[in-house]
PyMOL Python script that loads the backbone (N, CA, C, O; Angstrom):
from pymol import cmd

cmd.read_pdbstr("""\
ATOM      1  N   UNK A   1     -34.538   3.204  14.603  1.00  0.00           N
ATOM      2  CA  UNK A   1     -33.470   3.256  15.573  1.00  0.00           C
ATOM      3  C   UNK A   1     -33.537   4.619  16.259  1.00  0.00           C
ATOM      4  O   UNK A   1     -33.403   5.650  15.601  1.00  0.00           O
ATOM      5  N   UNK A   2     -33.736   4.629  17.532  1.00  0.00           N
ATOM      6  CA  UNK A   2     -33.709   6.011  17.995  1.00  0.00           C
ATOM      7  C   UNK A   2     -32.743   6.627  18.487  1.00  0.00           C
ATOM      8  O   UNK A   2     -31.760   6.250  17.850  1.00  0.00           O
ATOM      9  N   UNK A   3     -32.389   7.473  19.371  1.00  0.00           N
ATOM     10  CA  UNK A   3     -30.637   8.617  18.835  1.00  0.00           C
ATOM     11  C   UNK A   3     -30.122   7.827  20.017  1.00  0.00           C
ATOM     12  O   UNK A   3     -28.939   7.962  19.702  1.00  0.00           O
ATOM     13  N   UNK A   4     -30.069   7.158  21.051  1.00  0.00           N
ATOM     14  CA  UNK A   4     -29.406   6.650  21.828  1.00  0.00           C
ATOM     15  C   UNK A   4     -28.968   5.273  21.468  1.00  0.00           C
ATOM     16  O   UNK A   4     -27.784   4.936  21.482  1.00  0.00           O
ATOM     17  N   UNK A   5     -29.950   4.490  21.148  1.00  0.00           N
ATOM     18  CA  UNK A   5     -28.962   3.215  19.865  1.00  0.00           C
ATOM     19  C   UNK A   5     -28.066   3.841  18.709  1.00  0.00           C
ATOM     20  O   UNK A   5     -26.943   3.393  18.479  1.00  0.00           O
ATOM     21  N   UNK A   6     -28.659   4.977  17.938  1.00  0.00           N
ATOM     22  CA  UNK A   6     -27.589   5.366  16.691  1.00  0.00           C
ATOM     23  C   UNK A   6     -26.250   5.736  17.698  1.00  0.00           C
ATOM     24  O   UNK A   6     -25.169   5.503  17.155  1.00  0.00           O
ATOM     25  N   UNK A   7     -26.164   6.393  19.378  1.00  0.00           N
ATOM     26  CA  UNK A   7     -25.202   6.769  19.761  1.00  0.00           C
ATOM     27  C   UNK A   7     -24.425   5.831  20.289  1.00  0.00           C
ATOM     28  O   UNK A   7     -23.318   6.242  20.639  1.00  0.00           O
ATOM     29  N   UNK A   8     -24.578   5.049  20.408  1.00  0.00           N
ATOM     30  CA  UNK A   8     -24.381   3.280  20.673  1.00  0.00           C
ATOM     31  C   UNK A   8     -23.696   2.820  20.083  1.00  0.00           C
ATOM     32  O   UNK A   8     -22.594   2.345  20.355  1.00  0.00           O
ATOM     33  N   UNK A   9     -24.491   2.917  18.758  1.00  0.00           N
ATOM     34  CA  UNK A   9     -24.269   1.693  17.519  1.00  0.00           C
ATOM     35  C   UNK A   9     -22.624   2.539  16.781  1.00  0.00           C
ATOM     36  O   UNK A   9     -21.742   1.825  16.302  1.00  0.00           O
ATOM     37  N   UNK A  10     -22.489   4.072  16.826  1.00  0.00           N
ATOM     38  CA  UNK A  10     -21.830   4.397  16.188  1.00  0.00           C
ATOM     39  C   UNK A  10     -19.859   4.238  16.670  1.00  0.00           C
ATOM     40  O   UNK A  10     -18.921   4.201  15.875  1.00  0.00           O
ATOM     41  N   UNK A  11     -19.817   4.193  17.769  1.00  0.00           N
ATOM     42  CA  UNK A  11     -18.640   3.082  18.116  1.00  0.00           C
ATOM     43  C   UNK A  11     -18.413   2.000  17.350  1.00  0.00           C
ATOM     44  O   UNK A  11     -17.425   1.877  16.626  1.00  0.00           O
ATOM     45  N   UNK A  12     -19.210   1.270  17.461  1.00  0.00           N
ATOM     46  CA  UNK A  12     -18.650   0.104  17.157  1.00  0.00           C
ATOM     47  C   UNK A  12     -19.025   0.401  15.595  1.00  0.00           C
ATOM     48  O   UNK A  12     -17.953   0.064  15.092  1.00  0.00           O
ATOM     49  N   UNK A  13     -19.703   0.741  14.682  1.00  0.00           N
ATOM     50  CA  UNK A  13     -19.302   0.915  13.356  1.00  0.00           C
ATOM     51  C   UNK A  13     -18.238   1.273  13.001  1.00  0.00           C
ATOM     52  O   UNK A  13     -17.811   0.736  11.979  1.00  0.00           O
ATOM     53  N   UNK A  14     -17.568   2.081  13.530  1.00  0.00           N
ATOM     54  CA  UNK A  14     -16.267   2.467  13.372  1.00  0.00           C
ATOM     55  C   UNK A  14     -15.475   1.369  13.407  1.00  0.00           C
ATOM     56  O   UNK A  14     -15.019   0.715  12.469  1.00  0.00           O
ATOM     57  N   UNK A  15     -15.341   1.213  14.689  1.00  0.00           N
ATOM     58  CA  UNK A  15     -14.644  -0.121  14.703  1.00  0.00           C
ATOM     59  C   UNK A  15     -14.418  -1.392  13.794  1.00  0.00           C
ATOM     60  O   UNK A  15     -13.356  -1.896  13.427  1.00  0.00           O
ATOM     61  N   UNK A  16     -16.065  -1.863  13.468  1.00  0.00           N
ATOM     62  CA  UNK A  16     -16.270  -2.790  12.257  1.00  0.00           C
ATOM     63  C   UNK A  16     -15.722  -1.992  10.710  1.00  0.00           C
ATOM     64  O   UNK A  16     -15.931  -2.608   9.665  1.00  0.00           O
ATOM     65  N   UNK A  17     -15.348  -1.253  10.679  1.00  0.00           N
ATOM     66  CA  UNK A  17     -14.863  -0.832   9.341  1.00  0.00           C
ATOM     67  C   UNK A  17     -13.445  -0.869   9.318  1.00  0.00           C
ATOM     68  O   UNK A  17     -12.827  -1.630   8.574  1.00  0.00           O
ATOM     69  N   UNK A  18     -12.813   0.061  10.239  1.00  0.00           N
ATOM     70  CA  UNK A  18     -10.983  -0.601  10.578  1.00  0.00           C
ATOM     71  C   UNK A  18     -11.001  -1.877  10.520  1.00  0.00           C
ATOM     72  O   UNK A  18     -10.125  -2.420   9.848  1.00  0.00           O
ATOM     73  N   UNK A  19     -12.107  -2.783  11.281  1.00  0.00           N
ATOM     74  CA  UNK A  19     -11.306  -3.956  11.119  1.00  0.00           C
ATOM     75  C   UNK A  19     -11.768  -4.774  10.010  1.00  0.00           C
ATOM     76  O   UNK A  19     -11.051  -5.705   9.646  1.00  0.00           O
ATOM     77  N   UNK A  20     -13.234  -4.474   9.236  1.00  0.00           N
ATOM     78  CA  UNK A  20     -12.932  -4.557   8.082  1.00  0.00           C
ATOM     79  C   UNK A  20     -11.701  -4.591   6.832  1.00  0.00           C
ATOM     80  O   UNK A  20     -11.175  -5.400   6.068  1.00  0.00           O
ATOM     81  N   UNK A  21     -11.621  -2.736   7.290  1.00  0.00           N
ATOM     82  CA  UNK A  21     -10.315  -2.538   5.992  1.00  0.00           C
ATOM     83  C   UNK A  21      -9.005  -3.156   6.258  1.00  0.00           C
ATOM     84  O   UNK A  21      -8.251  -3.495   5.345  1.00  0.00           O
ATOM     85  N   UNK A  22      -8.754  -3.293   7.417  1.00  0.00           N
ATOM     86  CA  UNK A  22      -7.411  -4.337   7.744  1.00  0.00           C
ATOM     87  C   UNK A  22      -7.476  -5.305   7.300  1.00  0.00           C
ATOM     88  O   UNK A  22      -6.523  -5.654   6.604  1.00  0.00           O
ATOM     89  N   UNK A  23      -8.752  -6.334   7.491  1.00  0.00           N
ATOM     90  CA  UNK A  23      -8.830  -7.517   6.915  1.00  0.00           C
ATOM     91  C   UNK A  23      -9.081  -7.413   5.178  1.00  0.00           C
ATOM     92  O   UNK A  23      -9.033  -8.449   4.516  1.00  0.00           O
ATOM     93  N   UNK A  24      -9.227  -6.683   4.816  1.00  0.00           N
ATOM     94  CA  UNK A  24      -9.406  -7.007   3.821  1.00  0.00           C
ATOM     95  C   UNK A  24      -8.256  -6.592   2.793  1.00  0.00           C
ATOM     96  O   UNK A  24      -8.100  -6.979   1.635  1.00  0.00           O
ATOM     97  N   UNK A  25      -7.544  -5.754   3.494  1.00  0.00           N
ATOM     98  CA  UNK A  25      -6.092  -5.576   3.218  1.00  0.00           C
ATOM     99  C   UNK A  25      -5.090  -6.918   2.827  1.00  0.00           C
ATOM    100  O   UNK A  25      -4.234  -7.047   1.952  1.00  0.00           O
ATOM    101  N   UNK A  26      -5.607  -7.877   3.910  1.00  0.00           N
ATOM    102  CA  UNK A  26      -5.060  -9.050   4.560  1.00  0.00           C
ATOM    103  C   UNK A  26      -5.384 -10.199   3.553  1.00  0.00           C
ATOM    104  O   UNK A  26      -4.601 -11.095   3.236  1.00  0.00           O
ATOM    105  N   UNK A  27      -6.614 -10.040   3.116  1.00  0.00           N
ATOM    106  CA  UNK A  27      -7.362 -11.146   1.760  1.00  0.00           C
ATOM    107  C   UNK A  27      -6.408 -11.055   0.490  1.00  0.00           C
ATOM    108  O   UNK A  27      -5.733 -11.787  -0.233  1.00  0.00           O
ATOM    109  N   UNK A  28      -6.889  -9.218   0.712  1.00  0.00           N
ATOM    110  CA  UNK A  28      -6.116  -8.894  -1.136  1.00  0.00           C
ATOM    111  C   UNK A  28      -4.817  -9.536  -1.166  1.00  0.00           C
ATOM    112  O   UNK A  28      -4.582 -10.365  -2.046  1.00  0.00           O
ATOM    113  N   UNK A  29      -3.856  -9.205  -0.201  1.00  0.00           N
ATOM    114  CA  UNK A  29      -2.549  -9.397  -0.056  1.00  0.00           C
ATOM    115  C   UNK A  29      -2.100 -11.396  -0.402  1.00  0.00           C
ATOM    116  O   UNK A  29      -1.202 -11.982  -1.006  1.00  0.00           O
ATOM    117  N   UNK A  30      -3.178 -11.761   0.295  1.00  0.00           N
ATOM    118  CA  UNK A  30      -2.863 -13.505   0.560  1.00  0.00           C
ATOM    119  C   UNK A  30      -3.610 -13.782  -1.084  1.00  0.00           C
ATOM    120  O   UNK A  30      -3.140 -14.778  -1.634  1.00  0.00           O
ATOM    121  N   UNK A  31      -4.247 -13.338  -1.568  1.00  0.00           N
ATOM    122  CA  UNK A  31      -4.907 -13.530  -2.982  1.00  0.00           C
ATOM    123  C   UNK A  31      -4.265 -13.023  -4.107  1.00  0.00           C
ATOM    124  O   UNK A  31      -4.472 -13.422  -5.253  1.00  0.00           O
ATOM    125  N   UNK A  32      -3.424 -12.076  -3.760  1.00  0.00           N
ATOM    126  CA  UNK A  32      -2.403 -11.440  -4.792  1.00  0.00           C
ATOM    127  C   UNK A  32      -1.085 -12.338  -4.726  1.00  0.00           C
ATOM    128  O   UNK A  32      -0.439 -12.499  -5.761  1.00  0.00           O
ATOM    129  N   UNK A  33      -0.780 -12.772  -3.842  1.00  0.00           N
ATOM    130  CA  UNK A  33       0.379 -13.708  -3.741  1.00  0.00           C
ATOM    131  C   UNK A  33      -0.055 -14.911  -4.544  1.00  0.00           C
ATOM    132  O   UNK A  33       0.923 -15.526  -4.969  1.00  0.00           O
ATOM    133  N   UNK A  34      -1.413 -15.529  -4.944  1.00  0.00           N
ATOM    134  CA  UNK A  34      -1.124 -16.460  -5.211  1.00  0.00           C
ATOM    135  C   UNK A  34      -1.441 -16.423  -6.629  1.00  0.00           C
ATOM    136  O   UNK A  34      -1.103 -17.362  -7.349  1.00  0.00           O
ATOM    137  N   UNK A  35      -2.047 -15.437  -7.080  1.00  0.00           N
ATOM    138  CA  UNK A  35      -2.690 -14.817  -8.646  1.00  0.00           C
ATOM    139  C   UNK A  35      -1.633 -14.291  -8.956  1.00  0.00           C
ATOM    140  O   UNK A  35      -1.353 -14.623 -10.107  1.00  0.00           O
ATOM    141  N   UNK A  36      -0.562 -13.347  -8.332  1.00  0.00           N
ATOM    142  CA  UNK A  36       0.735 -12.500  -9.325  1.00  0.00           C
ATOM    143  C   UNK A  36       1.656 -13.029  -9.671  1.00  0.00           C
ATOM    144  O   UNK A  36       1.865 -14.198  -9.347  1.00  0.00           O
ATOM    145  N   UNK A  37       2.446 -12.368 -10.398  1.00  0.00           N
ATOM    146  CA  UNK A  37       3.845 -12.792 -10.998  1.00  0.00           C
ATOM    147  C   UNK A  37       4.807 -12.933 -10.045  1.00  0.00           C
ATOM    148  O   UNK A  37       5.051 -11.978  -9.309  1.00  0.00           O
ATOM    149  N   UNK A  38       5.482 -14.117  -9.915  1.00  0.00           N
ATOM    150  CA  UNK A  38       7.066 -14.263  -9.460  1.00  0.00           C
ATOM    151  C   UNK A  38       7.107 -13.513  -8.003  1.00  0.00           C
ATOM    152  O   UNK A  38       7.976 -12.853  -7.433  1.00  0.00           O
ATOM    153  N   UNK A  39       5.556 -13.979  -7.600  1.00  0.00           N
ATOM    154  CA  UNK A  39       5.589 -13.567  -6.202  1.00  0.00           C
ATOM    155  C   UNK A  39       5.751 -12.109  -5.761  1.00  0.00           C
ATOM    156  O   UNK A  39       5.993 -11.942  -4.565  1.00  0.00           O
ATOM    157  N   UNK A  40       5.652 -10.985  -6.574  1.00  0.00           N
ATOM    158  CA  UNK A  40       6.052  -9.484  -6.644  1.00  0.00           C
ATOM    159  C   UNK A  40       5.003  -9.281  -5.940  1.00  0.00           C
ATOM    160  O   UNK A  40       4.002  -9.996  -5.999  1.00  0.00           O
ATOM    161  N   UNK A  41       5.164  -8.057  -5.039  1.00  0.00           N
ATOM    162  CA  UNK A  41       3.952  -7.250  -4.721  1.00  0.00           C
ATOM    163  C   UNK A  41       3.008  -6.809  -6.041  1.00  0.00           C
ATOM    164  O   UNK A  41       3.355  -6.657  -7.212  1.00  0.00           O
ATOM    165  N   UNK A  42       1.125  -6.598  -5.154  1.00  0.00           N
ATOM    166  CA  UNK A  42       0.796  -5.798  -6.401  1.00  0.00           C
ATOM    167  C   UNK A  42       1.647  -4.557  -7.045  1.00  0.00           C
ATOM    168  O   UNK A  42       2.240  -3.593  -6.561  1.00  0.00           O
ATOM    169  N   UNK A  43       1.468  -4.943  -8.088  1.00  0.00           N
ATOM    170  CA  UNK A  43       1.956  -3.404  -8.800  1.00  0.00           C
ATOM    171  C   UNK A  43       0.997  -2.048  -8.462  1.00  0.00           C
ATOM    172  O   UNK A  43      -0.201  -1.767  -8.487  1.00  0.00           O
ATOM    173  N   UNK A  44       2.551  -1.244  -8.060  1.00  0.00           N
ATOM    174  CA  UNK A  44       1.805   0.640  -8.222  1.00  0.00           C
ATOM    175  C   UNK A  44       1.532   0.966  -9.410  1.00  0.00           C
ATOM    176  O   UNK A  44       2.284   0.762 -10.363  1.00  0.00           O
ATOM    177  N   UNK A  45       0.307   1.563  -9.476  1.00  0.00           N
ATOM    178  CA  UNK A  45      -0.329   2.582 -10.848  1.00  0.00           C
ATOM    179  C   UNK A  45       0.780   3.057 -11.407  1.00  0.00           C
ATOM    180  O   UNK A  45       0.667   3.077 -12.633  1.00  0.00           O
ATOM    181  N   UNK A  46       1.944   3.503 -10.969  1.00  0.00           N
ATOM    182  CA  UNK A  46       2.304   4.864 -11.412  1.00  0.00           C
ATOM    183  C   UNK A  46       3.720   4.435 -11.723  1.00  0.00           C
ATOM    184  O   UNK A  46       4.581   5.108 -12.290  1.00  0.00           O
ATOM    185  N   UNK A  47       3.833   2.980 -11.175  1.00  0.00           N
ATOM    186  CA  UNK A  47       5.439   1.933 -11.615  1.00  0.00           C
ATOM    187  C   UNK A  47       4.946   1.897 -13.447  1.00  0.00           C
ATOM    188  O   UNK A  47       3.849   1.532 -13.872  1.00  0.00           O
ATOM    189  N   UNK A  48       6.076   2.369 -14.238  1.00  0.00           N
ATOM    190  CA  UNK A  48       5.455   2.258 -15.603  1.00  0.00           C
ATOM    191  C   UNK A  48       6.577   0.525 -16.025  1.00  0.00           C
ATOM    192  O   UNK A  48       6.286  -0.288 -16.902  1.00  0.00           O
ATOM    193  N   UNK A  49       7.324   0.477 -15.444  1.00  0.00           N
ATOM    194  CA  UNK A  49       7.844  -1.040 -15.524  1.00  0.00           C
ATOM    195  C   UNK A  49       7.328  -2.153 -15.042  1.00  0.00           C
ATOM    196  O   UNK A  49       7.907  -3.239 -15.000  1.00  0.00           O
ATOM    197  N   UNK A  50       5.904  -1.848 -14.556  1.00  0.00           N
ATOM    198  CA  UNK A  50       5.105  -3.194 -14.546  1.00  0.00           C
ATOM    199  C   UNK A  50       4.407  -2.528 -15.584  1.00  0.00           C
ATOM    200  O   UNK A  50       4.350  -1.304 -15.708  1.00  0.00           O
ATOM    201  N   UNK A  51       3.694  -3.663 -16.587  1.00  0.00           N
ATOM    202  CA  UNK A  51       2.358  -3.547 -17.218  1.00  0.00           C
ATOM    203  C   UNK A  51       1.506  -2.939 -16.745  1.00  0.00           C
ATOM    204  O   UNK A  51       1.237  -2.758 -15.558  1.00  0.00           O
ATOM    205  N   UNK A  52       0.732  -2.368 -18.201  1.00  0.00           N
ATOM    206  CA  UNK A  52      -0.769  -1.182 -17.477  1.00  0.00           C
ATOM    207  C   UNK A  52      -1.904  -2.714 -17.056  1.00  0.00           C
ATOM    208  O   UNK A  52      -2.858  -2.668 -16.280  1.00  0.00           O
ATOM    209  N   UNK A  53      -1.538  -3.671 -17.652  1.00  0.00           N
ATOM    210  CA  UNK A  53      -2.639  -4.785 -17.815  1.00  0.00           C
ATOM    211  C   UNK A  53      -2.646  -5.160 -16.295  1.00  0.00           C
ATOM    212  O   UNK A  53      -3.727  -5.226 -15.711  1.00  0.00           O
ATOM    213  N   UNK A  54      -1.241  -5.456 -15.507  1.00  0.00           N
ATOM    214  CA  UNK A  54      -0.800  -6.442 -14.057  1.00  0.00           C
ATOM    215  C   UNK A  54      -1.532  -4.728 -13.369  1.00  0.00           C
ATOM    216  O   UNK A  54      -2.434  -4.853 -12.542  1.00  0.00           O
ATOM    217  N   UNK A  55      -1.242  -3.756 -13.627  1.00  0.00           N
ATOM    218  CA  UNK A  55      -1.932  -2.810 -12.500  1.00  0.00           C
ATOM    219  C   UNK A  55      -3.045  -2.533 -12.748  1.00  0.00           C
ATOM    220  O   UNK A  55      -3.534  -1.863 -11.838  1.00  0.00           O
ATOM    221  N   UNK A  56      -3.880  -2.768 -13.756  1.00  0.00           N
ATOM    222  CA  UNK A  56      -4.953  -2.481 -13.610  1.00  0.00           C
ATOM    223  C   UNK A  56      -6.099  -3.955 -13.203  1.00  0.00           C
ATOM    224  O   UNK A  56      -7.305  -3.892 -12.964  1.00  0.00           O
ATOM    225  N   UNK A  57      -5.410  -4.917 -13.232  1.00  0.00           N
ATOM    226  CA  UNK A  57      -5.632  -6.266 -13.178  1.00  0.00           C
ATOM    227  C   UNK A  57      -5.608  -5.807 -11.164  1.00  0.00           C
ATOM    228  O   UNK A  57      -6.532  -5.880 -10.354  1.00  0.00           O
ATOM    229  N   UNK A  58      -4.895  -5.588 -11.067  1.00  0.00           N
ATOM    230  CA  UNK A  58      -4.385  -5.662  -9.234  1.00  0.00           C
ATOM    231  C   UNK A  58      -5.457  -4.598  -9.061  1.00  0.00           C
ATOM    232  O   UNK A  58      -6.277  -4.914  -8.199  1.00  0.00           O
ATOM    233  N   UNK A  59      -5.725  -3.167  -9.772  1.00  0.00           N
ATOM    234  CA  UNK A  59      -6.574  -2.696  -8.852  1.00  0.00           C
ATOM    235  C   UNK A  59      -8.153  -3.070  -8.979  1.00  0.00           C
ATOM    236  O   UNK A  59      -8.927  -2.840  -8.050  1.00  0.00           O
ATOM    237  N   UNK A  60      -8.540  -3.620 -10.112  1.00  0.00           N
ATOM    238  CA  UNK A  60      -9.724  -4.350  -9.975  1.00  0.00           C
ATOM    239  C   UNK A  60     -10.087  -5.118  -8.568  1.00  0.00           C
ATOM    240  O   UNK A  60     -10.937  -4.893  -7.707  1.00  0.00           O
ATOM    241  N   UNK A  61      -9.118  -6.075  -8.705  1.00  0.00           N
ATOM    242  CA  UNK A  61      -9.116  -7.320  -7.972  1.00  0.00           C
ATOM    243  C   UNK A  61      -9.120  -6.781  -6.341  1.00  0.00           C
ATOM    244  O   UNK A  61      -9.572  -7.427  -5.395  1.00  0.00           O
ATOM    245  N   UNK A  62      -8.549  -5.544  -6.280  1.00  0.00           N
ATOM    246  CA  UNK A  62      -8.508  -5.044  -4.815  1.00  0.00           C
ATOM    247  C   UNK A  62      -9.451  -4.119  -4.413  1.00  0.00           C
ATOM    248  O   UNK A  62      -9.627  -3.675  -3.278  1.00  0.00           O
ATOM    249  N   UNK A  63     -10.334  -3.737  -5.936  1.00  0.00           N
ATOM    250  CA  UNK A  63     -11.825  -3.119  -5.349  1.00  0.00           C
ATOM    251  C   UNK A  63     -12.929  -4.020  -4.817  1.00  0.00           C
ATOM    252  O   UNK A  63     -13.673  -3.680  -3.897  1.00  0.00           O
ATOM    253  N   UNK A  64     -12.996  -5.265  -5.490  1.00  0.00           N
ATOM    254  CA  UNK A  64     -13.750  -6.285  -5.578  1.00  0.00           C
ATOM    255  C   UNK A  64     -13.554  -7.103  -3.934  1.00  0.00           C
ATOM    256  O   UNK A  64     -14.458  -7.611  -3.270  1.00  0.00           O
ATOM    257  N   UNK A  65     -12.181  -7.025  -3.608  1.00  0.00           N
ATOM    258  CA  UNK A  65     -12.008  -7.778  -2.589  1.00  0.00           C
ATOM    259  C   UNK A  65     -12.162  -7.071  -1.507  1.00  0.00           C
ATOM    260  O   UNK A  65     -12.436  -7.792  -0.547  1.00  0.00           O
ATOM    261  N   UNK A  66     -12.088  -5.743  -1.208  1.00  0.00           N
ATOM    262  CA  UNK A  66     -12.184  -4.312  -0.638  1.00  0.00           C
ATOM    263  C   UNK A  66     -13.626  -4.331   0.059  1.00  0.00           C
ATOM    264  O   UNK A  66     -13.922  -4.342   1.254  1.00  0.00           O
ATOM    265  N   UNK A  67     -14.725  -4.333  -1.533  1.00  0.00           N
ATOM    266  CA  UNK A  67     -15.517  -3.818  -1.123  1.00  0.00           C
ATOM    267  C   UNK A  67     -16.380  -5.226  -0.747  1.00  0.00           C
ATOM    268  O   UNK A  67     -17.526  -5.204  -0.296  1.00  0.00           O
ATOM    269  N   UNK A  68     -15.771  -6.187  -0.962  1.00  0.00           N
ATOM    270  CA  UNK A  68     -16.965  -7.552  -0.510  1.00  0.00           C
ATOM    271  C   UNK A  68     -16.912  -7.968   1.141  1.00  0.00           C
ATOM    272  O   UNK A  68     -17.730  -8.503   1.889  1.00  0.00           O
ATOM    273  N   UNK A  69     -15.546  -7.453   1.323  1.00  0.00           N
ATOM    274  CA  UNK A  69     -14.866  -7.800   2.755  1.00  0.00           C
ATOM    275  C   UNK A  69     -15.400  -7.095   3.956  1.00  0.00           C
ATOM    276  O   UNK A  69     -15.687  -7.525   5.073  1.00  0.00           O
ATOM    277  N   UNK A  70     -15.478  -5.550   3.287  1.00  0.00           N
ATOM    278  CA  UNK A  70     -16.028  -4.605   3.934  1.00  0.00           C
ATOM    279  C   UNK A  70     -17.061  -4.451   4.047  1.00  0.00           C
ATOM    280  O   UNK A  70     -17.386  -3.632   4.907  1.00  0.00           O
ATOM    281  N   UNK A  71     -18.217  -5.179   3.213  1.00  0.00           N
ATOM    282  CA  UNK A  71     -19.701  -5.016   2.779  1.00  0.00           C
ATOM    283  C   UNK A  71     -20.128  -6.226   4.364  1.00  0.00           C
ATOM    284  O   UNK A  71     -20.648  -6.018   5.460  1.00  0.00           O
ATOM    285  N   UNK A  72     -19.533  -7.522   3.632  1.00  0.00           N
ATOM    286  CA  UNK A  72     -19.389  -8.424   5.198  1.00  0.00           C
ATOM    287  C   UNK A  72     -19.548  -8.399   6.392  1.00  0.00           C
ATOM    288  O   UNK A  72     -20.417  -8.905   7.102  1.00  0.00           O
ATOM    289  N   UNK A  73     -18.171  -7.433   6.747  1.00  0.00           N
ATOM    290  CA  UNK A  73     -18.026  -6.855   8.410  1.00  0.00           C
ATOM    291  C   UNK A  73     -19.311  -6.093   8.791  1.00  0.00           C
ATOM    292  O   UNK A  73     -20.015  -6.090   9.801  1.00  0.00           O
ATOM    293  N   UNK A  74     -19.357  -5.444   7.602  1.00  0.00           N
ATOM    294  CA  UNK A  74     -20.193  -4.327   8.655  1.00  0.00           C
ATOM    295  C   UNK A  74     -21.732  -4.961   8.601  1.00  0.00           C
ATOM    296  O   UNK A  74     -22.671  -4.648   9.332  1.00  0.00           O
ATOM    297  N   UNK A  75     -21.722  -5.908   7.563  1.00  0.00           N
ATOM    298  CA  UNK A  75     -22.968  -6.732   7.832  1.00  0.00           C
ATOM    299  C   UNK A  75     -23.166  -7.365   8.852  1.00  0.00           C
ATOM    300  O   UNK A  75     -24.289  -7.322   9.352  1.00  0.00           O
ATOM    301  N   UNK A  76     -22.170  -8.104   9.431  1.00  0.00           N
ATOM    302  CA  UNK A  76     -22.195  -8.886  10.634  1.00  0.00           C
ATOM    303  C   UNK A  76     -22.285  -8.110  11.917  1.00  0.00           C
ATOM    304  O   UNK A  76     -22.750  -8.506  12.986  1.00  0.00           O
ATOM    305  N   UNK A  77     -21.592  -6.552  11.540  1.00  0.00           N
ATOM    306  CA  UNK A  77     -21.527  -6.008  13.597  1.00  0.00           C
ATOM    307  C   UNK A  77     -22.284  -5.495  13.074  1.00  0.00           C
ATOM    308  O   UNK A  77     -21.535  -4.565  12.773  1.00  0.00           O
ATOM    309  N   UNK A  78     -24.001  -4.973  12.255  1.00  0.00           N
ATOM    310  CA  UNK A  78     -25.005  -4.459  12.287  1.00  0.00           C
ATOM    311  C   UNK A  78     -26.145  -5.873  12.833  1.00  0.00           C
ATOM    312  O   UNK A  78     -27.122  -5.658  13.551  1.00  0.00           O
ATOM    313  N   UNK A  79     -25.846  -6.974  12.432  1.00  0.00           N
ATOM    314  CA  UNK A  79     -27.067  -7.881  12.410  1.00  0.00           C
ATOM    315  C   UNK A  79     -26.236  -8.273  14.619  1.00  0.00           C
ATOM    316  O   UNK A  79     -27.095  -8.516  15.466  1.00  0.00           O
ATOM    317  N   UNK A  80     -24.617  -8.247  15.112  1.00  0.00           N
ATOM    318  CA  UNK A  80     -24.573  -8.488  15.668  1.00  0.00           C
ATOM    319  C   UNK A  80     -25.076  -7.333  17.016  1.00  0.00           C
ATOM    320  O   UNK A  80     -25.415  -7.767  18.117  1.00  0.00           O
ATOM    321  N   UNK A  81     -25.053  -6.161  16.758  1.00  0.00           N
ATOM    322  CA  UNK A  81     -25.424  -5.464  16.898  1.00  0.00           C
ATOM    323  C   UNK A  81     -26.951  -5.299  17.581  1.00  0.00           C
ATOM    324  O   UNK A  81     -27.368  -5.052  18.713  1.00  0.00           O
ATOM    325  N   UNK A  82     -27.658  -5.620  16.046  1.00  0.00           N
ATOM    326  CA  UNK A  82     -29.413  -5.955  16.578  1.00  0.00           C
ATOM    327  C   UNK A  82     -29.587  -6.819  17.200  1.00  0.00           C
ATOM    328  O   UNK A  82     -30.654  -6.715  17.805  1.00  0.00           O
ATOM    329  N   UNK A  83     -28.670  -8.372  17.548  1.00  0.00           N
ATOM    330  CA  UNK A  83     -29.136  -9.155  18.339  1.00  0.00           C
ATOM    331  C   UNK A  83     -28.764  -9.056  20.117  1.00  0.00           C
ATOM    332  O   UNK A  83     -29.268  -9.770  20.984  1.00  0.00           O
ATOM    333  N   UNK A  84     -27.743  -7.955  20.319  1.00  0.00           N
ATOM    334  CA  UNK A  84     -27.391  -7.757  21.544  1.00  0.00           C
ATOM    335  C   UNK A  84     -28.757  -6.663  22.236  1.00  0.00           C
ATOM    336  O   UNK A  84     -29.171  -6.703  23.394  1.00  0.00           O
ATOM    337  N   UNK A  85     -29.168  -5.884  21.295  1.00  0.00           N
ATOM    338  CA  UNK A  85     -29.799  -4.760  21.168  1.00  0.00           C
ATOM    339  C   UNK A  85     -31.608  -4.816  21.508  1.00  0.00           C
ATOM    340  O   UNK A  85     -32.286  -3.793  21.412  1.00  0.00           O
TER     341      UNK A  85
END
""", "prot")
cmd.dss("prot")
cmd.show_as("cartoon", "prot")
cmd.util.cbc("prot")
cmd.orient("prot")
């Protein structure tokens, strides 16, 4: 890739990652509603009246969904990327 595509390409990476992390904000959230308790938000780390098990259960589940969502996007505006390119 030479410095005028990397200067190109680096807009819209940006871009594909916000809208990555939004969306994937958006997964965890619709996937935690239907996996948690009594409909509660995930639990905060640092709430000691939820279980260490429900918060550490929630932050697994929101690395996993985080980083698959995000791995995705930016897969797609790199391959969409090379095909405009």
């Amino acid at each position: 890739m030479n410095v005028t595509s990397k200067a190109l390409y680096m807009p819209l990476s940006v871009a594909t990652s916000v809208a990555g992390g939004l969306l994937a904000g958006a997964v965890f959230n619709q996937v935690w509603k239907r996996l948690g308790d009594d409909g509660q938000p995930p639990p905060d780390p640092k709430d000691l009246d939820r279980s260490a098990g429900a918060a550490l259960s929630a932050a697994a589940l929101q690395g996993l969904v985080f980083g698959l969502v995000r791995a995705a996007v930016d897969r797609a505006g790199a391959r969409g990327y090379r095909a405009v390119v």
